[in-house]
Structures are given as C-alpha cells and as structure tokens.
C-alpha positions as CSV (number, residue, x, y, z in Angstrom):
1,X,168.5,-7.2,-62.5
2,X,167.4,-8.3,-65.9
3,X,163.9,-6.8,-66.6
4,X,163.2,-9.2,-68.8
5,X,162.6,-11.8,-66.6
6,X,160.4,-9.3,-64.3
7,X,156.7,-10.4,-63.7
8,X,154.9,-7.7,-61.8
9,X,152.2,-10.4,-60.5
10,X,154.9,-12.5,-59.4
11,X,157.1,-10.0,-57.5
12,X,153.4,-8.2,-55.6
13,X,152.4,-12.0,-54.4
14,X,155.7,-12.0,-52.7
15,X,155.2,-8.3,-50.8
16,X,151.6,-9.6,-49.9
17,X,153.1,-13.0,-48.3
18,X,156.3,-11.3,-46.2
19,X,153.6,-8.7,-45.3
20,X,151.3,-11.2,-43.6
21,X,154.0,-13.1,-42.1
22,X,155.9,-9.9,-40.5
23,X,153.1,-8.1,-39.8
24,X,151.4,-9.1,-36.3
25,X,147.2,-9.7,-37.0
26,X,144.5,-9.4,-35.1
27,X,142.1,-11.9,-37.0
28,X,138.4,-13.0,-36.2
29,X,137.5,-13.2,-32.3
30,X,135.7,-16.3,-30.9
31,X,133.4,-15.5,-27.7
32,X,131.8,-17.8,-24.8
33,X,130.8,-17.7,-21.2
34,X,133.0,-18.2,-18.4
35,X,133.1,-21.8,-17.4
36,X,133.0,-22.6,-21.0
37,X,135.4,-24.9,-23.3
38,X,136.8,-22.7,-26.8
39,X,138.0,-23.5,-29.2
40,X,140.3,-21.5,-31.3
41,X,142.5,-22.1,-34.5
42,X,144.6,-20.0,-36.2
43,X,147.0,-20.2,-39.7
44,X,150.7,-20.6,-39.1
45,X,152.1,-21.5,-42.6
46,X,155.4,-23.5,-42.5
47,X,155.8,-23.8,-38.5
48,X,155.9,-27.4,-36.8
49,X,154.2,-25.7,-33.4
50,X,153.2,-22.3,-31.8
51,X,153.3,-21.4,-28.2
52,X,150.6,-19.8,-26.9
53,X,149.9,-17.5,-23.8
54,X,147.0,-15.3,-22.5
55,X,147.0,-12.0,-21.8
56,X,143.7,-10.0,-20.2
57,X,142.3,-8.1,-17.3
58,X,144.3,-9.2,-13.4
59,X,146.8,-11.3,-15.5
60,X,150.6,-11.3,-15.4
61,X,151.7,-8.2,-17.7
62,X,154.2,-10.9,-19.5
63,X,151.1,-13.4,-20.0
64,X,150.2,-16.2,-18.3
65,X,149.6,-19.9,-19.5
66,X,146.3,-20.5,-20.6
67,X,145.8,-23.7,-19.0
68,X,146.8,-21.8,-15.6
69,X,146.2,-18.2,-15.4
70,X,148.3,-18.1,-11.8
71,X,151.4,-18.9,-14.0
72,X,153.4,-16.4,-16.0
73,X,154.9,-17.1,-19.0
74,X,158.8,-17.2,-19.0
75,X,160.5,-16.1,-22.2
76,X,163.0,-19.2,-23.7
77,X,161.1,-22.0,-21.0
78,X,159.0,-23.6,-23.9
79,X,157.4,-25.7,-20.7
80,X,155.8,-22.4,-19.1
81,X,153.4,-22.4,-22.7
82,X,150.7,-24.1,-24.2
83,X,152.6,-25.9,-27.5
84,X,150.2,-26.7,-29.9
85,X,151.5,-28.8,-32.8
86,X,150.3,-27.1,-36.8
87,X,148.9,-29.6,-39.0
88,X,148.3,-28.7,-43.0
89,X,149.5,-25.1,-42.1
90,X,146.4,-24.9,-39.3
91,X,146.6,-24.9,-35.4
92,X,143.4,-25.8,-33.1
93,X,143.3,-25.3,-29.6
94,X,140.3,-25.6,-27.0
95,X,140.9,-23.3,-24.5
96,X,138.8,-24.9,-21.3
97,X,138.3,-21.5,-19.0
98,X,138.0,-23.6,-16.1
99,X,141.9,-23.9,-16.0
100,X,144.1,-25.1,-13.1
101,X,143.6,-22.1,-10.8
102,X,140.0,-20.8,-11.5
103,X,138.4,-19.4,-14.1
104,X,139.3,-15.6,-15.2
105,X,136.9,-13.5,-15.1
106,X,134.6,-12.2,-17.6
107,X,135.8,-9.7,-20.2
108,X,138.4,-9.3,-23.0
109,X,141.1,-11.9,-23.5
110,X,144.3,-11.7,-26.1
111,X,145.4,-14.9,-27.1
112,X,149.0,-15.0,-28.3
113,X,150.1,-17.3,-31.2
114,X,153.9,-17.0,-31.4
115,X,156.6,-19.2,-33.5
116,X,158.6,-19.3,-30.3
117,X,158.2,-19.2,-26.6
118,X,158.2,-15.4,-26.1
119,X,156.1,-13.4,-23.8
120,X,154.7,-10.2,-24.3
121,X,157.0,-8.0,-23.2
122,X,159.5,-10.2,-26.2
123,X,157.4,-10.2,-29.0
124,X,160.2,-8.4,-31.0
125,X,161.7,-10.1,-34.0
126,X,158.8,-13.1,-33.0
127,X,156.5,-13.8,-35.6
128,X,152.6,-13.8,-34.1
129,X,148.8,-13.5,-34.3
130,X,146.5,-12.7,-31.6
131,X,143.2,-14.3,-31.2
132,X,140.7,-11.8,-29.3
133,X,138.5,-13.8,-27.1
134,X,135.4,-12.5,-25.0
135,X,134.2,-14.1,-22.3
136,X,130.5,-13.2,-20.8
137,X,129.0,-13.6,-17.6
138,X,126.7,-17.1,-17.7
139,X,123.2,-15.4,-17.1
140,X,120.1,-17.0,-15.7
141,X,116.6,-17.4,-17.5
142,X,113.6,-17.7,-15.8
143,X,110.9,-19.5,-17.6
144,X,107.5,-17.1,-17.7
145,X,105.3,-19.7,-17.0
146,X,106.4,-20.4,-13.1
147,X,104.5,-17.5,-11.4
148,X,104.5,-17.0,-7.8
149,X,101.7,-18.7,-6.3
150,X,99.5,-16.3,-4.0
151,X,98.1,-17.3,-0.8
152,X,94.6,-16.1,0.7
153,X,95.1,-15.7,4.7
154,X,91.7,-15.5,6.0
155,X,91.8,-13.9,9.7
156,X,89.4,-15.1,12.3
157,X,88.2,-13.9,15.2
158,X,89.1,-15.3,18.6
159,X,88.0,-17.2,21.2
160,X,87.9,-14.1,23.6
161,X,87.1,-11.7,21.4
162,X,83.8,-13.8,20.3
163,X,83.1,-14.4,24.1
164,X,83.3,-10.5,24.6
165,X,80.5,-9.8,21.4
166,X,78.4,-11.9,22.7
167,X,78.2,-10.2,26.0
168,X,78.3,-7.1,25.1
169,X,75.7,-7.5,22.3
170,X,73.6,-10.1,24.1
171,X,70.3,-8.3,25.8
172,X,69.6,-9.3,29.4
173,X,65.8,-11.2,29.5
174,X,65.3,-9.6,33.0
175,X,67.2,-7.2,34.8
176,X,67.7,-8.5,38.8
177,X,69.2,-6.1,41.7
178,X,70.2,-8.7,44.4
179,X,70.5,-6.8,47.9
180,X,71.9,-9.2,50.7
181,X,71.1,-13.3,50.1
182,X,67.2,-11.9,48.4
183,X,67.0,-11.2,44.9
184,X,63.7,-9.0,43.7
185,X,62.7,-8.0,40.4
186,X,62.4,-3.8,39.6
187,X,59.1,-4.8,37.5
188,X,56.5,-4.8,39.6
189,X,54.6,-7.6,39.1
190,X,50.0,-8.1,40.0
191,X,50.9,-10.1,43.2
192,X,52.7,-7.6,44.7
193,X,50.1,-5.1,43.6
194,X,47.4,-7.0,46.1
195,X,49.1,-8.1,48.5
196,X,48.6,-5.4,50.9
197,X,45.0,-5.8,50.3
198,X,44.7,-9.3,51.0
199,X,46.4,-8.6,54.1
200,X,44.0,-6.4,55.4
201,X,41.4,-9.1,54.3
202,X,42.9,-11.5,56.5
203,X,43.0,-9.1,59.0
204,X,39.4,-8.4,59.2
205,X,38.5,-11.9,59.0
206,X,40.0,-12.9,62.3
207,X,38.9,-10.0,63.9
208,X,35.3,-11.1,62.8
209,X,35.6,-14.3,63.9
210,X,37.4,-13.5,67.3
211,X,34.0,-11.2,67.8
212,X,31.6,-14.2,67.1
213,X,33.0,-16.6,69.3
214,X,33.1,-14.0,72.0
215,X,29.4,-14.0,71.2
C-alpha cells in the first residue's frame, strides 16, 4: 500500500458508510391510534425496492405482512411482502392498520425494511432497518359542557290516602247514636227539658174540664 496516496478523511468516510449499511438501525419511531393510516419512510441508498414485514404482539414469530396481519411472511416468496419501490435513495410507505384481517391491537410494532424477501427468523447476511411503530388505543373525550340534566320528581298524595285525612281529621258537627229505625241526639235539648211538664198540663186540663161539664 503506498502511503503516499493515504487520505485519513477519505479512508474513515468509508468505515462510517459500510458501518451504516451492515449494521441493522433502529431509527426514529412514528406513533398513531389503531384504525389509523401511517406513514413511514425510511433511507435505502442504492436498492431498487425493500420488502417489508411486521413483527409485534400475537403475530407470526417469522413476521406477517403488513397489509394482512393473518399472513406470515415466507422467506424467498417476494409475493408474501409488502415491496415498496426506493426513489432518490428514500422509501415511503402508509401502513393503513385496518388491514385485510383486522386491525392489531394496540401496542409496539417493528417494522422490517429488508433488501430482500427474508423473514425474521433470516435476517442473516440481509441488509435492514427497523421502523418502531406504536399504536394507542383511540380514546373518547367528553365535552365539559354536556352535563346531566337533573329531574325534580315531586310525590303526591293519593286519592285514598287524601280521602282517609280528611276523615280522620274532619270533626263530626253532631254526634248521633241511632238505636233501631229512631235516631236521638245525646245533647239534650229545652224541648225535651219541658215536655214532661206540659204533659202534666194537659193532663189537668182535661180533668178540669171533664169536672165542669159534669157540673
């Protein structure tokens, strides 16, 4: 090796450059709810297209295809992927969660960016980045200014139970004992006080007169 055509700026941007190609990263993570459309790009310097595959919680250990979780990925089937083609060294994809099978659930996703089809479990020799995705839960907002509405129940007497007051409460005018098909009042009243007296009156009166025409 001739040392005098060694450039020790030249010679570290080429360490730095195998390093990131060889070197699986983990780069920025994009987030969104479940339900939700993603997208996600990535660098792939000097590669026509990149097969993608998800990996996350209660999916296929190998991967599965992110536009159907329900279907592994199979090592060598470039079909089994999502292809996404690289343009000016960059690959976009929008990854829509509602996918051909359901949505997953919410959580931790790994997308896979590989420069072939290869699944996880063949990732050696394969050149990749992962994407970290996390997916939430779509919560529910209520607006503060809906309150509940209360309701005044007023509770009124009834019909019987008025009936029964009243006679209870209610003061009888006179009080009556009725003995056989004659009713007679308890009070005694000044008629009944002198009517024994006018009887006797009476009494003597025709006596008197029975006298004077015996005369």
């Amino acid at each position: 090796m001739n040392l005098k055509n060694f450039h020790p700026v030249r010679f570290s941007g080429l360490i730095m450059f195998f390093s990131i190609m060889l070197i699986p990263a983990a780069v920025m993570g994009f987030s969104g709810y479940v339900g939700d459309t993603i997208e996600i790009s990535g660098a792939a310097p000097g590669a026509d297209y990149v097969y993608l595959f998800l990996y996350g919680p209660n999916l296929a250990s190998n991967g599965v295809n992110p536009e159907d979780i329900s279907s592994e990925v199979v090592s060598g089937d470039g079909s089994s992927f999502a292809k996404v083609s690289v343009r000016n060294n960059v690959w976009t994809y929008k990854w829509d969660t509602k996918t051909g099978s359901g949505t997953p659930d919410a959580g931790t996703y790994f997308i896979y960016a590989v420069d072939r089809p290869a699944g996880k479990k063949d990732l050696s020799g394969a050149e990749y980045a992962v994407k970290t995705v996390e997916l939430k839960r779509p919560s529910v907002q209520v607006d503060p200014k809906i309150t509940e509405k209360q309701t005044e129940i007023e509770i009124l007497p009834s019909l019987e139970e008025d009936e029964t007051k009243d006679l209870s409460e209610k003061p009888l005018e006179n009080n009556y004992s009725v003995t056989g098909t004659n009713a007679s009042s308890t009070k005694d009243s000044p008629l009944g006080l002198f009517m024994p007296l006018i009887a006797v009156l009476i009494s003597c009166l025709i006596i008197c007169k029975v006298v004077i025409n015996r005369k």
